[in-house]
C-alpha positions in Angstrom: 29.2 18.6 -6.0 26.4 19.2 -8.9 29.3 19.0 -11.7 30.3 15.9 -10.1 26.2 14.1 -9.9 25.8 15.7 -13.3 28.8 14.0 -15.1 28.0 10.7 -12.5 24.9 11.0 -14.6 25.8 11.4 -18.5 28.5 8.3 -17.6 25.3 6.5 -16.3 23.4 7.5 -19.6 26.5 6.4 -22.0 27.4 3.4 -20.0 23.1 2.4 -20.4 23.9 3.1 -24.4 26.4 1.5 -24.9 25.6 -1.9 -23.1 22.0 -1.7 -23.9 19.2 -4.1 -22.5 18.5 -7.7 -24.1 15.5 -9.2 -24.0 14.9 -12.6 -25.0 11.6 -14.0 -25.0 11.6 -18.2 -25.5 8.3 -20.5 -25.6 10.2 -23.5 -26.1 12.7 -23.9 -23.2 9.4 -24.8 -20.7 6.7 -26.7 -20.6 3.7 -24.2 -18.9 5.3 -21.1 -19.4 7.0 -18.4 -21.5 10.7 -17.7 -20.2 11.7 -13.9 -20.3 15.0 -13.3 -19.7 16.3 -9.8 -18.9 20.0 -8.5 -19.3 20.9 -4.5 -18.5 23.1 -2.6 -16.6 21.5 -2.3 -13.0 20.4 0.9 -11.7 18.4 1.1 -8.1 14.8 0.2 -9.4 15.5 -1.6 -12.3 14.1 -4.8 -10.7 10.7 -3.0 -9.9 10.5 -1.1 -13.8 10.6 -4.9 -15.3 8.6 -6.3 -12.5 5.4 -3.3 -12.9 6.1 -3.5 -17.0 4.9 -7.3 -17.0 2.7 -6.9 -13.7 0.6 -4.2 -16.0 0.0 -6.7 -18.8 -1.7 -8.6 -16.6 0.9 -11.2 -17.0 1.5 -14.0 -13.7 4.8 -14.6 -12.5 4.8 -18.3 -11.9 9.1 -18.7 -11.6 11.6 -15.8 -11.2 15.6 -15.9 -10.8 17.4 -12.6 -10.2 21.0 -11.5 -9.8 22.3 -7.8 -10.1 26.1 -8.1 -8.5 28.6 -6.2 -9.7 26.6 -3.4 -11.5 25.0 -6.0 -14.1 21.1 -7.0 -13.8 20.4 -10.7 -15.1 16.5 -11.5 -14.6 14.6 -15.0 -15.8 11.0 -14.7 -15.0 8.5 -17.4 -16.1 4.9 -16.3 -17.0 1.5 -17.2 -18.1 -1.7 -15.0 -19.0 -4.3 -15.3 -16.8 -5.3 -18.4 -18.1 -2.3 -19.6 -17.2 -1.2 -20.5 -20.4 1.9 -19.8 -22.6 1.9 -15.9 -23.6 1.3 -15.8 -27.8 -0.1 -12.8 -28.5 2.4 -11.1 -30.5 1.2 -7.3 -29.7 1.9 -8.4 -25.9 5.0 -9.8 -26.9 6.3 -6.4 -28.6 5.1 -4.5 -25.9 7.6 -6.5 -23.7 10.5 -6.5 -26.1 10.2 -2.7 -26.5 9.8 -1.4 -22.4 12.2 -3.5 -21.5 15.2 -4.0 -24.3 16.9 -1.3 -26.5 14.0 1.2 -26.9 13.6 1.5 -23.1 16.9 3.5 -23.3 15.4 6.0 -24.7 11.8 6.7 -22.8 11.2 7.9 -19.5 11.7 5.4 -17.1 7.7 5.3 -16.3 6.4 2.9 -18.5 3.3 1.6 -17.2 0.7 0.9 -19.5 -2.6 2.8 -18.3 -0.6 5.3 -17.2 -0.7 8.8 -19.5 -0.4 12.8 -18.5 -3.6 13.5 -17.0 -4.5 16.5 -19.2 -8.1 15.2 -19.5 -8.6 14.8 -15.2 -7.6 15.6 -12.5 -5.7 13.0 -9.6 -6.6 13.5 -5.9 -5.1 11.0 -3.1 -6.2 11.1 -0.2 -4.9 9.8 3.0 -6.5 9.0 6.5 -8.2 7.0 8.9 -10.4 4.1 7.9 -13.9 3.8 9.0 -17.5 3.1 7.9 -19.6 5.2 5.6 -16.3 7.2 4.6 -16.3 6.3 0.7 -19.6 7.8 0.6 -18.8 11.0 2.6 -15.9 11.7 0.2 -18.4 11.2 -2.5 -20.8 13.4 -1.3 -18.2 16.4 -1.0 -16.8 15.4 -4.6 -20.6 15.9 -5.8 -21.5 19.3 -3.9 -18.3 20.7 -5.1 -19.2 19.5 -9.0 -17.0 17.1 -9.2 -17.5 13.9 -11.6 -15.5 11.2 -10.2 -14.3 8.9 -13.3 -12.7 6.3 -11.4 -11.9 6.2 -7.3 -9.2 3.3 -6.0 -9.2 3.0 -2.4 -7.1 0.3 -0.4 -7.6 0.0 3.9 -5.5 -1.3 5.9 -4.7 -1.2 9.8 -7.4 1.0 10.2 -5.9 3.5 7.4 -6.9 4.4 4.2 -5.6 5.9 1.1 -7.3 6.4 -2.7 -6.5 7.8 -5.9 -8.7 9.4 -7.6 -9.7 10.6 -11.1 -11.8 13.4 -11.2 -13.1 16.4 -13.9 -14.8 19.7 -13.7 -18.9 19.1 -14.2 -19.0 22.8 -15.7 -15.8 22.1 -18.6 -15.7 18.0 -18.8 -11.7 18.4 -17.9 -8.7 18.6 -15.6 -9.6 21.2 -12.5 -7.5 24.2 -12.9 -9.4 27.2 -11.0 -7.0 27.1 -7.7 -9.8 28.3 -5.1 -11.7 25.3 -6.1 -8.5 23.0 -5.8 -7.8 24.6 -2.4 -11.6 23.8 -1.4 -11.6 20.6 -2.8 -8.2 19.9 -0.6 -9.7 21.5 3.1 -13.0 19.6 3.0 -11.3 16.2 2.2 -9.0 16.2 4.4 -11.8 17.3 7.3 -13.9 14.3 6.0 -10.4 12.0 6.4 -9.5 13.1 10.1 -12.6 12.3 11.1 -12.6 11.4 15.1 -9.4 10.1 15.2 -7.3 12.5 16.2 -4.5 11.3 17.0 -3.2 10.4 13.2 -3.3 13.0 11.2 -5.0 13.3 6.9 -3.8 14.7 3.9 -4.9 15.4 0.6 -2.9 16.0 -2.2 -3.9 17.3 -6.0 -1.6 16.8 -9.2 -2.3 16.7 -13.0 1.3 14.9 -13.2 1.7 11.0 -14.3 0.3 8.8 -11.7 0.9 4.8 -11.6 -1.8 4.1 -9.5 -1.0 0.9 -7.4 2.7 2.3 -6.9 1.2 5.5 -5.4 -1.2 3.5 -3.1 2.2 1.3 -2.2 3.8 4.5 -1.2 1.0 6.6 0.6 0.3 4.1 2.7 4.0 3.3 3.6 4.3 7.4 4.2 1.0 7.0 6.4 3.0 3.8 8.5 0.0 1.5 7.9 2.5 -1.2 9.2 2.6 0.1 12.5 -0.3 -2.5 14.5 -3.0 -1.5 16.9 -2.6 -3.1 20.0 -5.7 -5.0 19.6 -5.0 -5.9 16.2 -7.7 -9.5 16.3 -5.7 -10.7 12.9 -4.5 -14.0 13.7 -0.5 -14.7 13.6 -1.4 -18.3 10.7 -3.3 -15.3 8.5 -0.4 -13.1 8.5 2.2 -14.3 5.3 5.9 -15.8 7.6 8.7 -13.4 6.9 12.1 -13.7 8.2 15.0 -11.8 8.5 18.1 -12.7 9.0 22.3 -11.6 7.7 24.5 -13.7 6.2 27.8 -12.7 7.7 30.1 -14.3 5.3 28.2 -12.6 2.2 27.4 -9.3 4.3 23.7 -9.7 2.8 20.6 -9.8 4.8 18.1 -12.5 3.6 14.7 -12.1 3.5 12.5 -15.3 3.2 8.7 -15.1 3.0 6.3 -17.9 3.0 2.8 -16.2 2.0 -0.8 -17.5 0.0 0.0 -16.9 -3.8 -1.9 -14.5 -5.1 -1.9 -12.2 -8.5 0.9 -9.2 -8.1 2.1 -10.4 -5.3 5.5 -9.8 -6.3 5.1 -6.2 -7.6 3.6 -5.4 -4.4 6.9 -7.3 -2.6 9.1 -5.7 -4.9 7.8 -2.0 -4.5 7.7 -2.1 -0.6 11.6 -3.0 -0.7 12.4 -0.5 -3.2 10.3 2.5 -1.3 12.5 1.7 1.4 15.8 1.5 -0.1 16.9 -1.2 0.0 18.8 -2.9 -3.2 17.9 -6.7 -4.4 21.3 -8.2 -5.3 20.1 -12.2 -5.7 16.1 -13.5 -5.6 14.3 -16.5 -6.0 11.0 -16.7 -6.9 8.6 -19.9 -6.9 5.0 -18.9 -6.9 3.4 -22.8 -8.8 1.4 -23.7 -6.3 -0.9 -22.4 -4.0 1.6 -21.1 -2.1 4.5 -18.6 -3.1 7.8 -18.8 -1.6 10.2 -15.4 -2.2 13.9 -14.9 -1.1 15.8 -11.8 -1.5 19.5 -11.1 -0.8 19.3 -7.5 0.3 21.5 -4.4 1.3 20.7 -0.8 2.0 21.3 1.9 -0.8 24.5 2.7 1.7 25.8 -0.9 0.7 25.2 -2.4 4.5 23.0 -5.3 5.6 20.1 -4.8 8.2 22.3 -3.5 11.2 19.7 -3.5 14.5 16.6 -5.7 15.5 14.4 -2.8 14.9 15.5 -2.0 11.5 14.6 -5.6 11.2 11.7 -5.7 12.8 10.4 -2.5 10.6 10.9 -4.7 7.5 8.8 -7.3 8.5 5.8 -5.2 9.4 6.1 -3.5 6.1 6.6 -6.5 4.1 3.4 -8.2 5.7 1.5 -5.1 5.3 1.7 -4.5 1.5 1.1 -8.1 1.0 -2.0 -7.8 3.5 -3.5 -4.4 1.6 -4.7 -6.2 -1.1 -6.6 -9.2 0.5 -10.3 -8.7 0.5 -12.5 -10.0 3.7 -16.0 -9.2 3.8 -17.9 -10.5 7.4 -21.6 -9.7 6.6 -22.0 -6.1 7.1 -18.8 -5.0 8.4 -16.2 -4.1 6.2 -12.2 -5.2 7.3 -10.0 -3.1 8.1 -7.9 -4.5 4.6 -10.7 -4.6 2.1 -9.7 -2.9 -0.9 -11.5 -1.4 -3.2 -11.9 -1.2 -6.6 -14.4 1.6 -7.9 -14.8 2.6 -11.1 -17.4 5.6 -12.1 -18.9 7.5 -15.3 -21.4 10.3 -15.6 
């Protein structure tokens, strides 16, 4: 069984090098916006690696058309800068050409820009329940332990919370590498997380590997089942984004339609949530021009079925509304919501 995944993989590697991506970048063919258009051989995540390269250079996806039958990935996505003009900077435009045509053949499938070998810092993420006060109580360990916190992202959500954070050593300026510390740092974190609530549980968890930040919050809190609703969840059903589910028989695809308030990365955070939970785009259709963004995927399992019960169904619309919710900010005088995020960024 290895010999067989291992020659499964050099036939991926030559077949990848011998029909290597094409990227074709074109300002004329529209009016507001630069057309990208994406051709590879398709591998499960391909869709979110082009998705997170142009989501990281801060790039909006106004228009996006998507097709990955029969082992080929074809991808058109129409973009702006943030001032939703025509991308023209020409070092943005290499960037592009390079992650995502012939060169990405050769480079580790991370390619996030922001994203290097921690050598310099340590990453914690923590998981656990959400409540008032708790930013500052995870501080406040951080700091009695001598920890300089150089940057701290924390998303809510449902009552749960997860963060990543960048921390150093006060003594040496660097990455934390003395394991009794480590193994300190870890117990009193996860104390602070459990807080009262005993009923879900906490974790903390230390690497000095590569961490993509927003893809790791995306996938702790889909480990942590954010998605899962209180019962007296107060958010009202016209705040929530409208997600359907539903096979097409004759195609064997399920279709996934959802109707939501446009809003920057809106896609990359659609995008990851399928890909975390295995299931494989085949068609899309993107339109995100006005206020409001419409998506459509044609969808199968990695095991090459559509959705097969009404709770498998039912799980994909909880999770798709939750990683499109963890992002919104709402702020009612004092209190803090329950999907505030938070974006905090420190130096000492």
């Amino acid at each position: 069984m290895r010999f067989s995944n291992d020659m499964d993989d050099e036939y991926e590697k030559l077949f990848r090098r011998l029909n290597p991506p094409r990227v074709v970048i074109d300002n004329e063919a529209c009016k507001n916006a630069t057309v990208i258009r994406v051709d590879s051989a398709n591998k499960h995540g391909k869709l979110l690696e082009v998705v997170q390269v142009l989501t990281d250079l801060n790039l909006i996806i106004t228009k996006a058309y998507i097709s990955s039958d029969g082992g080929w990935f074809m991808d058109v996505f129409n973009v702006t800068d943030q001032d939703g003009k025509k991308v023209i900077d020409e070092a943005v435009l290499d960037i592009i050409t390079k992650s995502l045509g012939t060169e990405s053949c050769f480079t580790s499938s991370i390619r996030s820009f922001g994203v290097k070998q921690s050598v310099d810092h340590t990453a914690i993420e923590l998981t656990g329940s959400d409540r008032p006060g708790l930013l500052s109580e995870v501080s406040a360990v951080l700091t009695h332990l001598k920890c300089n916190v150089l940057n701290a992202e924390v998303w809510t959500h449902n009552m749960r919370a997860a963060a990543v954070m960048q921390v150093t050593d006060e003594e040496t300026g660097s990455a934390i590498i003395d394991p009794e510390k480590l193994s300190r740092i870890k117990e009193l974190l996860c104390n602070v997380l459990k807080g009262s609530n005993k009923s879900r549980g906490a974790k903390t968890v230390v690497s000095h590997g590569v961490t993509h930040i927003e893809r790791r919050l995306h996938q702790m809190m889909f480990a942590d089942r954010d998605y899962e609703r209180a019962s007296n969840d107060e958010l009202n059903e016209k705040q929530r984004p409208n997600v359907s589910v539903v096979n097409w028989h004759e195609k064997d695809y399920s279709v996934i339609t959802i109707r939501s308030k446009d809003r920057a990365k809106l896609l990359f955070d659609t995008v990851c949530t399928l890909t975390d939970m295995e299931y494989v785009v085949f068609h899309a259709n993107i339109d995100a021009e006005g206020p409001e963004a419409h998506q459509e995927y044609y969808i199968k399992h990695v095991d090459g079925s559509p959705v097969k019960s009404e709770a498998e169904r039912q799980r994909i619309i909880q999770c798709l509304e939750a990683a499109i919710e963890r992002r919104v900010s709402e702020v009612s005088g004092t209190m803090v919501h329950s999907n505030l995020r938070l974006l905090l960024s420190f130096t000492h």
